[in-house]
C-alpha positions in Angstrom: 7.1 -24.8 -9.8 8.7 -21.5 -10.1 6.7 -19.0 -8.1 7.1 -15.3 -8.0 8.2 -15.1 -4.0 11.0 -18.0 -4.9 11.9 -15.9 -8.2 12.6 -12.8 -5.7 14.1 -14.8 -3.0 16.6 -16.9 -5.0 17.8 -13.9 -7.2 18.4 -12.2 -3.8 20.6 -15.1 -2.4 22.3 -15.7 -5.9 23.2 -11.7 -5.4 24.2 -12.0 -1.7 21.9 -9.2 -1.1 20.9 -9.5 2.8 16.7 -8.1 4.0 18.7 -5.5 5.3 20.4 -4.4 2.8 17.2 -4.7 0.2 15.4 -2.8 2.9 18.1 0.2 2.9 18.0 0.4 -0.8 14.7 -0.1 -1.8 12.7 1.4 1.4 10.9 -0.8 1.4 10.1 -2.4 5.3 11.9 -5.8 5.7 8.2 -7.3 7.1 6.8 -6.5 3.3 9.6 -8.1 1.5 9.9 -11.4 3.6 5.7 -11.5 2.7 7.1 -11.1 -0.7 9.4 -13.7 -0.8 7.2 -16.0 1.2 4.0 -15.2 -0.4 2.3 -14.1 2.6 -0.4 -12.1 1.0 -2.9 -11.7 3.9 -0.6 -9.2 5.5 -1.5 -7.0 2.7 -4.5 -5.2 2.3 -4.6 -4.6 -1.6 -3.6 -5.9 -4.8 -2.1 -2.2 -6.1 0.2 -1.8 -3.1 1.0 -5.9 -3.5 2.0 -4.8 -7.5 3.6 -1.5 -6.7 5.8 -3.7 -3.9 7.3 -6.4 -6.8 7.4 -4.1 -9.4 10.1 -2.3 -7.4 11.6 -4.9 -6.4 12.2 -7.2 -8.5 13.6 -3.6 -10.5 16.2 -3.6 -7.8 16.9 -6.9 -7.9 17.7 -7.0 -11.5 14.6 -9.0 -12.6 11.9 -7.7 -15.4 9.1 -6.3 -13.4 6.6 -7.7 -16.3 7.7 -11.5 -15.8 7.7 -11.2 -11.6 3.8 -9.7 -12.3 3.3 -12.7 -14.5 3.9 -15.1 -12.3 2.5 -13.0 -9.6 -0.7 -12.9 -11.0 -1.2 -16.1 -12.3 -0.5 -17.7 -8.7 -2.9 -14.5 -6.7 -5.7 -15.5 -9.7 -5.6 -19.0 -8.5 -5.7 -18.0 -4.6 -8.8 -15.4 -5.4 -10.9 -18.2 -7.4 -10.5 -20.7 -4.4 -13.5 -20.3 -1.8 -14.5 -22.2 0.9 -18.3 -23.4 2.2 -18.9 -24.1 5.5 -22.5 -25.9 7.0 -24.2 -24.1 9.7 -26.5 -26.6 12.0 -29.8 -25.3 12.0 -30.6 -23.8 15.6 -34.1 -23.8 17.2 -34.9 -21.2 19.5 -38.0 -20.5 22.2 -40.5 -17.7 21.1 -39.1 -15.9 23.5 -35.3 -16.0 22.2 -36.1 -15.9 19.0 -37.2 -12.1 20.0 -34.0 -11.0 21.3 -32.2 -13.2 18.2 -33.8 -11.0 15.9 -33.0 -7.6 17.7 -29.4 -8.6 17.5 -29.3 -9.5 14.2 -31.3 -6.3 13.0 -28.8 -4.5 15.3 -25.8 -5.8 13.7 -27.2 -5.7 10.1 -28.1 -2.0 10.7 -24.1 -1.6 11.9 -22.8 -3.4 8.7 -25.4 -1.2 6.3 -23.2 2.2 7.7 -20.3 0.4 7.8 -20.1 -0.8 4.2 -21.5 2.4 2.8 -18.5 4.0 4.9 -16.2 1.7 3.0 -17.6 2.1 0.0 -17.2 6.1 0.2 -13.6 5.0 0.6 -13.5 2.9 -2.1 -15.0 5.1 -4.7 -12.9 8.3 -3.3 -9.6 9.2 -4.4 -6.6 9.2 -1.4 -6.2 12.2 0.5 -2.8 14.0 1.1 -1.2 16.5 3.6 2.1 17.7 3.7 3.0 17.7 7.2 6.8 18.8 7.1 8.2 21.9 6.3 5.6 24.2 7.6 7.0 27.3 5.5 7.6 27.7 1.7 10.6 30.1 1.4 14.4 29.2 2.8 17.9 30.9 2.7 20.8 28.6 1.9 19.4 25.4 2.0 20.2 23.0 -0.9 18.0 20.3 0.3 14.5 19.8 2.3 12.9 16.9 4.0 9.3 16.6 2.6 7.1 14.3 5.0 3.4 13.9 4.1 0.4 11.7 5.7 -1.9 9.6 3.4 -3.4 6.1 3.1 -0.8 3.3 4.2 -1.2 1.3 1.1 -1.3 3.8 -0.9 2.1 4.2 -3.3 3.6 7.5 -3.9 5.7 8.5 -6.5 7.7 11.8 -6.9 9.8 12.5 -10.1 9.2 9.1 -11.3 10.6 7.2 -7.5 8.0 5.2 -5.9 8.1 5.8 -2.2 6.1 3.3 0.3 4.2 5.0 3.3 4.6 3.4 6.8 1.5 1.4 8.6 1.0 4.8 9.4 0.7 6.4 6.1 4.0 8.6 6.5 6.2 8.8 3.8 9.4 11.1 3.5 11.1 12.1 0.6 14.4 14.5 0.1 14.0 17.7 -2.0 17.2 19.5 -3.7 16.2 22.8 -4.0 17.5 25.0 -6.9 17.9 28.9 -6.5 14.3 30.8 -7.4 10.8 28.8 -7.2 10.7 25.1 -7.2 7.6 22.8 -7.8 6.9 19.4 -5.5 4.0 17.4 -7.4 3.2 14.1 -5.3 1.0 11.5 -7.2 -0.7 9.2 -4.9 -2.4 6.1 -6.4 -4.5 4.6 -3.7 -5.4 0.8 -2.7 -9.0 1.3 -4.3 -6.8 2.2 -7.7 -8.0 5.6 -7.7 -4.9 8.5 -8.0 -5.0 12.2 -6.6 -2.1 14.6 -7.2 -0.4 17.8 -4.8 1.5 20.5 -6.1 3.4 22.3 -3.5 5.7 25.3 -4.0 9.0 26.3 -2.5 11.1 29.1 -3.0 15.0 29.1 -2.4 16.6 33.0 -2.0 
């Protein structure tokens, strides 16, 4: 059965189109697009950056976007319905150990309540941006700049309609022509959680 890693992978061999190459062109690392290809989903920590990856893609590689989603989510619906039960064998404990059993669950269970309500915060907040690179807004006889900005890592980012993929790290770069007078950078960030946030940044060219 045709999935949508083999549909990526075969249309890449048909077009003699090497990792490398894929990974110049699309910048996209090579580590995402072998998981791609081989279906290797745990390495990825969302669904939207999962998407965002094969829709750009499988745009590069010639293939409609909306058929590679198709068969991408019909396979990821099947993996997120499966579940697995395990038995636990019921334990008996001295009065004594039951004691300390229940201060370290009570400890661990207070851990998890801040821990989830951290995530959660996370979940329900839209991704945060900073421009790291350039420091100042106004340059003399420069044609181009090199933006780099810090967000979430599985975040996407797109600018002027290109999606750009942060590192692990949650740097992305991206190369700004700058026209003569005031010119306007606005980054839209759609995070893991599905939640977007845009920055408008300003730079002047004498």
């Amino acid at each position: 059965m045709l999935t949508v890693g083999k549909l990526l992978s075969k249309i890449r061999n048909e077009k003699s189109i090497s990792l490398e190459k894929a990974e110049k062109d699309t910048r996209i690392r090579m580590r995402y697009l072998t998981a791609l290809e081989d279906e290797n989903w745990k390495i990825f920590t969302s669904r939207v950056y999962i998407a965002g990856l094969i829709r750009s893609y499988s745009t590069y590689l010639g293939i409609d976007p909306e058929k590679a989603m198709a068969y991408f989510r019909r396979d990821y619906g099947k993996l997120e319905q499966t579940t697995f039960k395990k038995k636990l064998p019921r334990l008996q404990f001295l009065p004594e150990t039951q004691k300390l059993v229940i201060g370290a669950v009570s400890i661990i269970v207070l851990f998890f309540v801040f821990y989830f309500g951290y995530q959660i915060k996370l979940y329900v907040s839209p991704p945060k941006i900073t421009i790291i690179s350039p420091e100042k807004h106004t340059f003399r006889n420069v044609e181009k700049i090199a933006i780099v900005g810090q967000t979430q890592s599985e975040s996407v980012v797109t600018i002027f309609g290109e999606e750009i993929f942060p590192d692990e790290f949650g740097t992305f770069r991206y190369d700004f022509p700058l026209k003569k007078g005031e010119n306007i950078l606005e980054v839209h960030i759609e995070g893991a959680n599905g939640k977007s946030a845009s920055h408008i940044e300003k730079y002047i060219r004498e």
